[in-house]
Each structure stands twice: as structure tokens, then as C-alpha cells.
N, C-alpha and C positions, 0 to 999 in steps of 0.2 A: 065616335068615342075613341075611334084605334088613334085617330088621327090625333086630340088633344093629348091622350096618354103619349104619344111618342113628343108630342111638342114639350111637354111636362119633363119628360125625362130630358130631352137635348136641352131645356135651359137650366135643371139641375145640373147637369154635366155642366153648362159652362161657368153655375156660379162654383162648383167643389174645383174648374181650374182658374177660376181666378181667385176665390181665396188662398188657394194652396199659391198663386202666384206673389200673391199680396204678402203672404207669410214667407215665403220665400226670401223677397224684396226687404220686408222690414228684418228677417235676420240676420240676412246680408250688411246691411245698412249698420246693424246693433254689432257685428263683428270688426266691420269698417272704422266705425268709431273710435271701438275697444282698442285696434289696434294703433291706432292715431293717437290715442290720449296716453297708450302704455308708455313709451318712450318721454312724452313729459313726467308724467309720474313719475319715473325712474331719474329722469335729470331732476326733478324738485329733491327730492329721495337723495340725489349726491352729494345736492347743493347743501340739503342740512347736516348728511354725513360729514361733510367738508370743515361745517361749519362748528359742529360741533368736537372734531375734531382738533381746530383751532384752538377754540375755547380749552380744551383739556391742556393743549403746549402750551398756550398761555398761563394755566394755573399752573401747570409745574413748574414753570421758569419762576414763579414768584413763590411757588415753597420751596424751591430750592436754595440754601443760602448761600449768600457770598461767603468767601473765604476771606479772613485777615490773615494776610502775611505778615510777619515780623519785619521791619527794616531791618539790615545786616550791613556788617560793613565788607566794603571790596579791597581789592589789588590797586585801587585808585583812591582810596579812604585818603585824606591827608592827616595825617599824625603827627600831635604837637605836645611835647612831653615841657610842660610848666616847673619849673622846681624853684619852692620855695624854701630860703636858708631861714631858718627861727631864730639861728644864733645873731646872724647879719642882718636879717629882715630883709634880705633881698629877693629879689625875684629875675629869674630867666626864663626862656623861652626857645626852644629850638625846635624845629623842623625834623623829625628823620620818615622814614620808609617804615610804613606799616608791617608790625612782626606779623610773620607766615601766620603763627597760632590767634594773631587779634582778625585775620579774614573768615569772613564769611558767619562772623559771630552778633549775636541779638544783644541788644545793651545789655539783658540778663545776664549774659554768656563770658561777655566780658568783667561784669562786675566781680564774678566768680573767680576768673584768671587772674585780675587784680589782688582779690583779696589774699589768693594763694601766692600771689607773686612778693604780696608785704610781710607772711607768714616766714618764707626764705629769699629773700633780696639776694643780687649776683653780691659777688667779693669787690668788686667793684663798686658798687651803691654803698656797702658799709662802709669802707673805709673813706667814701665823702661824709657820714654820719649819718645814715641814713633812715630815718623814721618810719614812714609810712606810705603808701602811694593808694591813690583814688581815682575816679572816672567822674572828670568834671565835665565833661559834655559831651553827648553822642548825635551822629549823626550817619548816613550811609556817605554820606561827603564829607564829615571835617569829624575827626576823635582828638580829644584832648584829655591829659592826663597829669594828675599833680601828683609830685614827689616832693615830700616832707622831710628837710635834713637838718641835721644840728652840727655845726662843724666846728663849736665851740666844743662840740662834747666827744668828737673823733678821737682824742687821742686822751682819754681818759680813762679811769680803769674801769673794774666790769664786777657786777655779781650774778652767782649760779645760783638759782634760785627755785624750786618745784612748784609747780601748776600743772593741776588734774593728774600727776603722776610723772610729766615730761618736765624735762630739762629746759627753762629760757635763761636767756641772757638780758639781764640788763646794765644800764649806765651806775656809773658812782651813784645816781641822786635817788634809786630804787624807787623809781615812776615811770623813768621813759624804759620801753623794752626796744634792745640791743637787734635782738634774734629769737626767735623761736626755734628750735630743736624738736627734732623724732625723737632724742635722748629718752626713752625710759630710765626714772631713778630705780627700778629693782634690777636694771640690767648691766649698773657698774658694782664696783668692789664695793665691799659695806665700808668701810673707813671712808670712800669718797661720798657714798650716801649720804653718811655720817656729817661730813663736813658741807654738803651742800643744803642737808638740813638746816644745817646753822647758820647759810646765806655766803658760800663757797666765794672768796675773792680773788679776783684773778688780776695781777696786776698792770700788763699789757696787750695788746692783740693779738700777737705773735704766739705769748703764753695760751691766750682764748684759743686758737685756732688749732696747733698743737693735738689740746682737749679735745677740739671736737672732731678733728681728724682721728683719733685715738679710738675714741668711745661712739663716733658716729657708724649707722648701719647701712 
């Protein structure tokens, strides 16, 4: 009986070391694995972080809006100033160099200088008879500009007239206007207010000018 019982026990001992070896072997095994698969995991894991990432630069580049710049014109604009005589009917054309103040402006920009510029015309444009001037075509390469003159009407006389409170000038035929003026009528003498109420005449340009050298601010 000593004998079975010790045989009993040495083959319990060998199966408690071969299970314990077996369990060993499979955790081994179950670590080996783990550590094999980790490093894919982790590249899959990049791959969609990567990927998703894209996706996000990509939606922003398409919420983000394009910007509209204005055309403007340059130091290489070509500038063609058109002037039409109403009196003659004719028409010229010449070429110059783009004014310093017409660079680097948006058709808007220009419209606005235009308009200021037909408001008070140089001494020079009036005394060819000069009407009015416009922006016939824009472009960041070619500005053209028409000047409106009446040279039938240059050396004709003139009346003082009030609008909105300021002083203009116009022709004998009191439709075409001369000049516009800063003149406020409550800022000259009242006899002259007086008299330009009643549509002040002035008989020459030399007289016109005079005036507004006088009474201008």
C-alpha cells in the first residue's frame, strides 16, 4: 500500500508540473501574441488618425472662402482721355500717363475722383468750355475717360445762381452749369446775396474769376 500511495503521489507531482507547465506555455504564448498584434493596432490607430485628419484639412480648405479682390488700376494702366466738343461734334483722342491719384484705384474709386474732378475742373478745362467728365471704360490695362466741352459756349457770359445754399456758375442759356463753387451764399455781403438771388450776371471770365478769387475759401 506504502508503495501505491508513494506512486499516487509522484504522478500527482508530475501532472501539478505539467499543468503549471502548460499554463505557463499558453501565457506565454497569450503575451507573445499580445505583443505582436499591439504595434498593428497602433499602425491601424495612425492610419485612421492620419486619415481623419485629412478629412478635417480638407473640409476646412472648402469652408474657407475665396477672397474677391477688386481689379485696380497700375503705374502701367494706359490712359486715354476722349473729349468730346458738343459745339463741333467732334471728337479726339490722346494718350497720356496715368495721374499718380488714378493708381492703384477700383472702378468705384475712380468714379468718385471723376465725379469730384467735374464738380471743380482745372482752369484750364474751363476755358476750352468744359462740361463734364466720365469713366467710359475700366480696366487694370487700358482707363479711358470722356471730357464733355462746349467751345461754342467758352466765351460767353455767365450767371450766379444758388443751389442747396452754394454758389454755381452757369452759361448764358441757364441749363448748362459752368462750375460748381464751396461759395456759401450767407457767407458773402447781403447786397451780393441779394443780387445773386435774382440770378447775378457776370459778363466775362476774367469778371467770373475775379469773384471767385474774392469770395472763394
Amino acid at each position: 500500500m506504502k508503495h501505491l500511495y508513494r506512486i499516487s503521489l509522484f504522478l500527482n507531482a508530475c501532472f501539478l508540473v505539467f499543468a503549471a507547465y502548460n499554463y505557463g506555455k499558453s501565457l506565454f504564448y497569450h503575451e507573445s501574441v499580445k505583443e505582436e498584434q499591439t504595434p498593428i493596432i497602433q499602425n491601424i490607430t495612425m492610419v485612421e488618425e492620419a486619415e481623419e485628419a485629412e478629412e478635417t484639412v480638407d473640409t476646412a480648405k472648402q469652408e474657407i472662402p475665396v477672397s474677391s479682390q477688386k481689379a485696380t488700376t497700375t503705374a502701367d494702366t494706359i490712359y486715354v482721355i476722349e473729349s468730346y466738343d458738343h459745339g463741333t461734334e467732334e471728337t479726339t483722342e490722346k494718350e497720356e500717363t496715368i495721374p499718380d491719384q488714378y493708381i492703384g484705384k477700383t472702378r468705384e474709386e475712380l468714379e468718385d475722383i471723376i465725379a469730384a474732378y467735374s464738380d471743380a475742373p482745372s482752369l484750364s478745362d474751363l476755358e476750352k468750355g468744359f462740361a463734364s467728365m466720365e469713366l467710359k471704360s475700366f480696366s487694370p490695362n487700358r482707363l479711358v475717360v470722356t471730357k464733355n466741352y462746349y467751345s461754342d459756349l467758352k466765351n460767353e457770359n455767365f450767371y450766379l445762381l444758388v443751389e442747396n445754399e452754394y454758389i454755381n456758375v452757369y452759361y448764358s442759356d441757364l441749363k448748362t452749369v459752368y462750375l460748381y463753387t464751396d461759395i456759401l451764399l450767407s457767407d458773402l455781403p447781403e447786397d451780393i446775396q441779394q443780387d445773386i438771388l435774382n440770378k447775378k450776371y457776370i459778363e466775362s471770365e476774367e469778371e467770373l474769376y475775379n469773384f471767385l478769387e474774392s469770395y472763394s475759401s
